[in-house]
C-alpha positions as a Markdown table, in Angstrom:
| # | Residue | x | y | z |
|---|---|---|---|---|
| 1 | Unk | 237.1 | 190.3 | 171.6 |
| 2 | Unk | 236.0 | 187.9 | 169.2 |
| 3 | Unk | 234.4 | 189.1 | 166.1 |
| 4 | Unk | 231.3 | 187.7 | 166.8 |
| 5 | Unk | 231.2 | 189.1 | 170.6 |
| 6 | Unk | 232.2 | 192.9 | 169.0 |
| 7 | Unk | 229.6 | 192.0 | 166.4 |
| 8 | Unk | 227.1 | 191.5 | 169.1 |
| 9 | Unk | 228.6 | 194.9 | 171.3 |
| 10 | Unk | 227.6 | 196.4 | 167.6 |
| 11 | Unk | 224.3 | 195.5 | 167.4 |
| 12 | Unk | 223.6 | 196.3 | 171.2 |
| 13 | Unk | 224.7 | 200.0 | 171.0 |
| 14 | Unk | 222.1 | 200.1 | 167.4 |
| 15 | Unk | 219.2 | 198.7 | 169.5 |
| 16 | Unk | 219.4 | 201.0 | 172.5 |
| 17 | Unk | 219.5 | 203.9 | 170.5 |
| 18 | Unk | 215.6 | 202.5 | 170.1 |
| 19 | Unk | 214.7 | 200.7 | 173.3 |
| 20 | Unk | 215.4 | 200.5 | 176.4 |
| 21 | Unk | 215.5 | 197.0 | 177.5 |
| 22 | Unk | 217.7 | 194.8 | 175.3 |
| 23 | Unk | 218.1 | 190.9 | 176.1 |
| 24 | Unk | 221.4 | 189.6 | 174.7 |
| 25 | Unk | 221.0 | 185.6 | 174.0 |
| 26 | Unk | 224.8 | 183.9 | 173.7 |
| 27 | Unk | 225.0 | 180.2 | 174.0 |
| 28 | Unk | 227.0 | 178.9 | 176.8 |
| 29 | Unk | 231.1 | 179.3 | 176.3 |
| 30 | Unk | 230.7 | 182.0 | 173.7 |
| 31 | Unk | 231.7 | 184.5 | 175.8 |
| 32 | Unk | 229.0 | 186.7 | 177.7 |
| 33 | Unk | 231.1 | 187.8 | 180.0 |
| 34 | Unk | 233.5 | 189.6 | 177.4 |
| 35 | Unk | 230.7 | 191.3 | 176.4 |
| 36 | Unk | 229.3 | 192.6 | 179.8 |
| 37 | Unk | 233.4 | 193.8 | 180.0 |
| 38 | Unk | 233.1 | 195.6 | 177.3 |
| 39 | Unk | 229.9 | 197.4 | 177.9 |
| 40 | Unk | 231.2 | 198.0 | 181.6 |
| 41 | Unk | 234.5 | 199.7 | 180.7 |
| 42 | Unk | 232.4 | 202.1 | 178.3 |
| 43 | Unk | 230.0 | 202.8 | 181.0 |
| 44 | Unk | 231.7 | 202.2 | 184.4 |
| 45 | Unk | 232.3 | 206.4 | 184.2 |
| 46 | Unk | 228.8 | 206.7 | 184.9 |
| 47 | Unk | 227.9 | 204.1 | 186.5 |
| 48 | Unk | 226.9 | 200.3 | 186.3 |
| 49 | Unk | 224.8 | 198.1 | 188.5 |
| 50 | Unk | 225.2 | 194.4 | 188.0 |
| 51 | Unk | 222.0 | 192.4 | 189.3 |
| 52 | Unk | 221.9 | 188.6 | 190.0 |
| 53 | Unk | 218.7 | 186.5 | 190.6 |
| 54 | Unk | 221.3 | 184.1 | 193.2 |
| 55 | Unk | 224.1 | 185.2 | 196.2 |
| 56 | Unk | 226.1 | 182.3 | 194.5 |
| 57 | Unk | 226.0 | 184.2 | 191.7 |
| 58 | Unk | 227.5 | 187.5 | 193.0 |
| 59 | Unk | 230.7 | 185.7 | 194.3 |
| 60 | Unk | 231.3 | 184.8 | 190.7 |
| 61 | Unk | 230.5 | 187.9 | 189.1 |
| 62 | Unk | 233.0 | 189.6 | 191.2 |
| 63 | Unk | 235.8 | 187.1 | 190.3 |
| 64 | Unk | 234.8 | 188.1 | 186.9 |
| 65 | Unk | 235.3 | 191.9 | 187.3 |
| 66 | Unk | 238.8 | 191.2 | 189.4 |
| 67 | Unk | 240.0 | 189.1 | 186.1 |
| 68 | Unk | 239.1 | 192.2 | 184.4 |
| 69 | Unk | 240.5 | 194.9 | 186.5 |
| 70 | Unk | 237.0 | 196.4 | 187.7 |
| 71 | Unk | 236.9 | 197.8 | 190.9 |
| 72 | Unk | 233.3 | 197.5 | 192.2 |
| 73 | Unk | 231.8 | 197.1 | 195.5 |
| 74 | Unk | 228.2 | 195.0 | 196.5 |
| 75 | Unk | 225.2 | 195.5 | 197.7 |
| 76 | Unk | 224.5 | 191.9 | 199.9 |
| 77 | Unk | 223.2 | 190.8 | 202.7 |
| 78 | Unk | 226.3 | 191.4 | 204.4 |
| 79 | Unk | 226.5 | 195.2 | 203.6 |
| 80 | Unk | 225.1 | 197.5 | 206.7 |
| 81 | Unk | 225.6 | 200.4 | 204.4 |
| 82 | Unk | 225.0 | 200.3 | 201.2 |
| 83 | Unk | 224.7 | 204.4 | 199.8 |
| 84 | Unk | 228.5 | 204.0 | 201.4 |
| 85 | Unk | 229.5 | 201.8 | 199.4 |
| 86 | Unk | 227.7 | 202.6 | 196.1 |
| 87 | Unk | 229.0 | 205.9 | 196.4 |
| 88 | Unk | 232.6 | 204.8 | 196.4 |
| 89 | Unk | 232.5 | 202.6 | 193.5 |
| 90 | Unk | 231.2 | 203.5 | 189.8 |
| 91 | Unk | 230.4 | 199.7 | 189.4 |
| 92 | Unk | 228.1 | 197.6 | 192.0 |
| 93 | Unk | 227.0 | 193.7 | 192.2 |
| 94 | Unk | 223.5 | 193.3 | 194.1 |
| 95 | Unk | 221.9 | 190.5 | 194.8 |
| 96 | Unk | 217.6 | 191.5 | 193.4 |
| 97 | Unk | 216.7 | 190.0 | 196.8 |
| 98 | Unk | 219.0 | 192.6 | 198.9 |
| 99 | Unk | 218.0 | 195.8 | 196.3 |
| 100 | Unk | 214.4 | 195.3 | 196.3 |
| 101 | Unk | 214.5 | 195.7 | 200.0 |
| 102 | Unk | 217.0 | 198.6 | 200.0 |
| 103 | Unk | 215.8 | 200.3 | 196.4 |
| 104 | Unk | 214.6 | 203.6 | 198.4 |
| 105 | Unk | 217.3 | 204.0 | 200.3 |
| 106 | Unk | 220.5 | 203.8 | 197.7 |
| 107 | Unk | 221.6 | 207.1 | 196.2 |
| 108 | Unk | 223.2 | 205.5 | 193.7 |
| 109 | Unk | 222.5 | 206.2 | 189.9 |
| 110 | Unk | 223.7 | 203.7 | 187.4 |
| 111 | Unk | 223.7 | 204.8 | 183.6 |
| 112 | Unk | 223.0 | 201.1 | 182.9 |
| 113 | Unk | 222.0 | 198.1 | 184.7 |
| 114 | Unk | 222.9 | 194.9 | 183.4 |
| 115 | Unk | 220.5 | 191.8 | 184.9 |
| 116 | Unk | 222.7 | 188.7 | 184.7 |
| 117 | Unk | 221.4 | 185.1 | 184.0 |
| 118 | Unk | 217.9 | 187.3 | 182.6 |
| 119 | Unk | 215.3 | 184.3 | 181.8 |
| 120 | Unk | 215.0 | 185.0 | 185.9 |
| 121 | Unk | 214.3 | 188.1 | 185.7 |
| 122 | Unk | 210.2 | 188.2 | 187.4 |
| 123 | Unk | 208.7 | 191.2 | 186.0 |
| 124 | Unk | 206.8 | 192.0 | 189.8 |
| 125 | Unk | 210.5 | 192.2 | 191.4 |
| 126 | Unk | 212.4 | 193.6 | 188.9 |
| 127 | Unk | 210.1 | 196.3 | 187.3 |
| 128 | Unk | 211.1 | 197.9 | 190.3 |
| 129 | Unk | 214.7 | 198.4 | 188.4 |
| 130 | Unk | 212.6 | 200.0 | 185.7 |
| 131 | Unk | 211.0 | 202.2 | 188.3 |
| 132 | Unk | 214.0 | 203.5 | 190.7 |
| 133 | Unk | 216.0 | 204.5 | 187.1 |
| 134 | Unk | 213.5 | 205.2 | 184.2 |
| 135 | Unk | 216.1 | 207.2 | 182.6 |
| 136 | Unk | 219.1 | 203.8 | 182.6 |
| 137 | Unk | 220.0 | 201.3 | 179.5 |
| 138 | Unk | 219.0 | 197.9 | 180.1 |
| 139 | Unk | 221.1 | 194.5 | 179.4 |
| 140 | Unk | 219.7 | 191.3 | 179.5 |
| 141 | Unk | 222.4 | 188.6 | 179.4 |
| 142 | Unk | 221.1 | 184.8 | 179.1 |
| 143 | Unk | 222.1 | 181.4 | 177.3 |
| 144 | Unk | 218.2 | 180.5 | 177.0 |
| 145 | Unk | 215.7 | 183.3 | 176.6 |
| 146 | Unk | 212.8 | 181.6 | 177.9 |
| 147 | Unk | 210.7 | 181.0 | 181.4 |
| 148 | Unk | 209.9 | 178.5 | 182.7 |
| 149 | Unk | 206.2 | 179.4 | 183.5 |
| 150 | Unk | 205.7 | 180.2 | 179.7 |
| 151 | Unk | 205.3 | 183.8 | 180.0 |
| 152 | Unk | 207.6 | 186.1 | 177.9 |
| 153 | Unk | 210.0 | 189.1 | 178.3 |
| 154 | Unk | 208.4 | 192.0 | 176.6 |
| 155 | Unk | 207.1 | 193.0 | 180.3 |
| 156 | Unk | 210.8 | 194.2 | 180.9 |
| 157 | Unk | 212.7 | 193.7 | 177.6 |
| 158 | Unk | 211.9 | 195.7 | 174.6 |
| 159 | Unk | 214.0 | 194.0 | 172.1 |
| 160 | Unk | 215.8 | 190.4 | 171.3 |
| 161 | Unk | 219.5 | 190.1 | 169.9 |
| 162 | Unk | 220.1 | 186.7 | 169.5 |
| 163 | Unk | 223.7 | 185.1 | 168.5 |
| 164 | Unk | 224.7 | 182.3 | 166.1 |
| 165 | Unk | 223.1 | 179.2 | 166.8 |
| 166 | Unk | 225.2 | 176.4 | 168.6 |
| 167 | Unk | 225.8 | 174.4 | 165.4 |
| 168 | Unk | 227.3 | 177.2 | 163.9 |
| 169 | Unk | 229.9 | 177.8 | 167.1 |
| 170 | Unk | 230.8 | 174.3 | 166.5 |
| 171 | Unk | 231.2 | 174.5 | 162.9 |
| 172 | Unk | 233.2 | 177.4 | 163.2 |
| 173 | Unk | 235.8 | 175.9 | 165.7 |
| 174 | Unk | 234.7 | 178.1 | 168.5 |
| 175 | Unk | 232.8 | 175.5 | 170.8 |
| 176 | Unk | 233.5 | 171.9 | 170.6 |
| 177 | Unk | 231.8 | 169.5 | 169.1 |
| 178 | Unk | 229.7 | 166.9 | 171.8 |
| 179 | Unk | 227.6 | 163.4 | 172.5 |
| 180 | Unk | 225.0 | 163.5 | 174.9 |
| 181 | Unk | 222.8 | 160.6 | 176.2 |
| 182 | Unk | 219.2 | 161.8 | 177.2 |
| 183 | Unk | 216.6 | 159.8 | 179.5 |
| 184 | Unk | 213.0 | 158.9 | 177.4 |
| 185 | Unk | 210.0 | 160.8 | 178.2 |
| 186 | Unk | 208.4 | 158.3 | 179.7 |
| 187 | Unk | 211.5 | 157.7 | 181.9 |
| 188 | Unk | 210.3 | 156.9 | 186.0 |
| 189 | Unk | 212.2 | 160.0 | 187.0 |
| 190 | Unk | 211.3 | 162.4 | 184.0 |
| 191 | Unk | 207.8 | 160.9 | 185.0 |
| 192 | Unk | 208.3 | 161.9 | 189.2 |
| 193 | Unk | 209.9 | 165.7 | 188.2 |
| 194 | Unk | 206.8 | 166.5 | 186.1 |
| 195 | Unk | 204.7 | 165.4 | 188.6 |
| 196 | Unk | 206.2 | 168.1 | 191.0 |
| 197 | Unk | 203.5 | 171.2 | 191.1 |
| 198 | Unk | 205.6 | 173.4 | 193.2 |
| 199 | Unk | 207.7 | 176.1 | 191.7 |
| 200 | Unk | 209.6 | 179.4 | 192.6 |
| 201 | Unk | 207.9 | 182.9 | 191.2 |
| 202 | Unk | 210.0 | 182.4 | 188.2 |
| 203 | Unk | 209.0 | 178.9 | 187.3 |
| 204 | Unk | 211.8 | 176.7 | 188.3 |
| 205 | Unk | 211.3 | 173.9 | 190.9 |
| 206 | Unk | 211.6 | 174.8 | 194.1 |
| 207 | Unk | 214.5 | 172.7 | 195.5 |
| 208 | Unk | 212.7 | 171.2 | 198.3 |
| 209 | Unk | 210.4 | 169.9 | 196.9 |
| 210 | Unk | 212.5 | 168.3 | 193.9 |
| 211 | Unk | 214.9 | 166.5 | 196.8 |
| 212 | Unk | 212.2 | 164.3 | 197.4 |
| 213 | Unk | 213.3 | 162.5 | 194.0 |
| 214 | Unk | 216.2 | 163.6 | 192.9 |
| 215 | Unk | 218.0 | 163.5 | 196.3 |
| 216 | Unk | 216.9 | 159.9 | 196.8 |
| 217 | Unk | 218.7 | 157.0 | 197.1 |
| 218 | Unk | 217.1 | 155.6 | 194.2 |
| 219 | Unk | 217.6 | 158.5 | 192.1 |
| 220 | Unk | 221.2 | 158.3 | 192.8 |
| 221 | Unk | 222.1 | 154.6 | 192.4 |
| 222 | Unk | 220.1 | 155.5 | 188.9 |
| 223 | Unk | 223.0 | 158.1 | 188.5 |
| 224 | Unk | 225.7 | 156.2 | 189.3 |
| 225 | Unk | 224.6 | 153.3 | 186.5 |
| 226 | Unk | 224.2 | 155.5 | 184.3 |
| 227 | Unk | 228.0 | 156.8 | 184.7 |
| 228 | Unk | 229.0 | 153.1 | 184.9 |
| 229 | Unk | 227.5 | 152.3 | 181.5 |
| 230 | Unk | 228.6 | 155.4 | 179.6 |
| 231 | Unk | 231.4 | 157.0 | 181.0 |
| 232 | Unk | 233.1 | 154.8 | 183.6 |
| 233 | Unk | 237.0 | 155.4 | 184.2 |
| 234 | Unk | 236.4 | 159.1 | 182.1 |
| 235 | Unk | 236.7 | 162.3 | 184.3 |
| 236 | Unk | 233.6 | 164.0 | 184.7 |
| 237 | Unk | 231.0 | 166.6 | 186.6 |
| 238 | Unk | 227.6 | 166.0 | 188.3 |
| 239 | Unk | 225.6 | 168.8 | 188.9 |
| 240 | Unk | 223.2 | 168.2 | 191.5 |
| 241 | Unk | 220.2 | 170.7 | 192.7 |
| 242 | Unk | 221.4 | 171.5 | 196.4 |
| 243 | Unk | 225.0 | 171.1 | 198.3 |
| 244 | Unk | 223.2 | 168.5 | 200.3 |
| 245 | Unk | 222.7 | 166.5 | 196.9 |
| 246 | Unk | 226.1 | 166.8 | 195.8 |
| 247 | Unk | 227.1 | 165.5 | 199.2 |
| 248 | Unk | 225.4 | 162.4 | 198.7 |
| 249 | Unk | 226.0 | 162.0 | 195.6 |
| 250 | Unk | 229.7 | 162.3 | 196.3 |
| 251 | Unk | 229.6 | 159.9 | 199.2 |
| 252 | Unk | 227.8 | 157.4 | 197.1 |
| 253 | Unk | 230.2 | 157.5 | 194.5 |
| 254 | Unk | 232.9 | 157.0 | 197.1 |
| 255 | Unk | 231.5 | 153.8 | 198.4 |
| 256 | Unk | 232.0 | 152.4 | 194.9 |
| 257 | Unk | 235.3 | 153.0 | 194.6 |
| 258 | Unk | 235.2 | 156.3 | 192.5 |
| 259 | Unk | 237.7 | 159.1 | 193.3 |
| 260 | Unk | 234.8 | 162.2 | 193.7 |
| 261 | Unk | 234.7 | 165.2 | 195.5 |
| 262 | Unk | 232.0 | 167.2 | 196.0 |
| 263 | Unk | 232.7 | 171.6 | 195.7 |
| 264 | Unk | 231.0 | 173.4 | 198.8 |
């Protein structure tokens, strides 16, 4: 580990000797995942139960564990049996959609429970974490510590660690340095996303909804311009909101004449 990750392992073991709930805030490429190692090899003895907000997210997280030599097993889904498989394994990835549904029925007993990707964490659905295991350690592990609908953490977090700030990662040589090019606020698009009033329990757009503009074809020739004046010929990534976006995305680039694949 990194001096600044053990630093951070350091001051995580100090705050749950007070609370319960701790949310860790590392900016992205500093190294979460080392630290969620680390706290999982002290505690996988008695027990760890990883939670993600998405099923994309489980995949990963279990790539993660086998770079790290973690045996663990899931609760998905796809699993017909879940005390079966808990009780096999001393570490388990859930999805919170699968585990809310199947909370009364695990036997399983994690000494801590780390919540992955925690500005997603809804207090109604995951209090129920807090409920099955009153007597667990909480981890909160998240680049931005914030919600989308405004509201705070202190419904399920007690306490905040947060890391260096990103200039200081850069000045230190452990995150490269970067240019960005940002729309206006009074941008068309910026101007057709605010306008959306749907959104998901934990404030994010729901992705329907946001297709209607962003998915569009003249959202996506916007896109491509963009690329053509800034970063034409450079290799690059798109992030788009749905597979169905990246699709078209891809396809348009295609039609130009750029090499682009789109990853299902």
């Amino acid at each position: 580990m990194r001096d600044y990750q053990q630093e951070m392992l350091d001051r995580l073991h100090e705050a749950w000797k007070t609370f319960q709930g701790v949310m860790v805030q590392m900016p992205t490429g500093t190294g979460k995942t080392h630290l969620m190692a680390a706290v999982i090899r002290e505690n996988m003895a008695d027990g760890v139960l990883i939670v993600a907000h998405r099923m994309e997210l489980i995949g990963q997280i279990s790539q993660t564990l086998d770079a790290f030599g973690v045996p663990h097993g899931f609760i998905d889904r796809w699993t017909k049996d879940a005390d079966k498989i808990t009780a096999e394994h001393r570490v388990v990835v859930a999805s919170i959609q699968t585990l809310s549904r199947r909370i009364q029925t695990t036997n399983f007993k994690p000494k801590v429970i780390i919540v992955d990707e925690a500005h997603h964490a809804v207090a109604k659905t995951y209090r129920l974490l807090w409920d099955k295991w009153p007597e667990a350690k909480f981890l909160g592990l998240t680049a931005t510590p914030c919600r989308l609908n405004q509201t705070g953490f202190t419904d399920l977090f007690d306490k905040l660690l947060e890391s260096y700030p990103i200039q200081t990662f850069i000045d230190r040589g452990w995150l490269a340095d970067f240019e960005y090019v940002s729309v206006t606020p009074d941008n068309w698009m910026v101007e057709r996303i605010a306008g959306l009033k749907k959104r998901g329990v934990d404030g994010d757009y729901q992705t329907k909804e946001m297709a209607t503009v962003m998915d569009a074809p003249e959202s996506i020739e916007h896109l491509y311009q963009s690329y053509v004046q800034y970063a034409k010929g450079k290799k690059g990534i798109v992030y788009a909101i749905s597979r169905e976006h990246a699709q078209h995305i891809s396809d348009y680039y295609k039609s130009r004449g750029v090499r682009c694949c789109w990853n299902r």
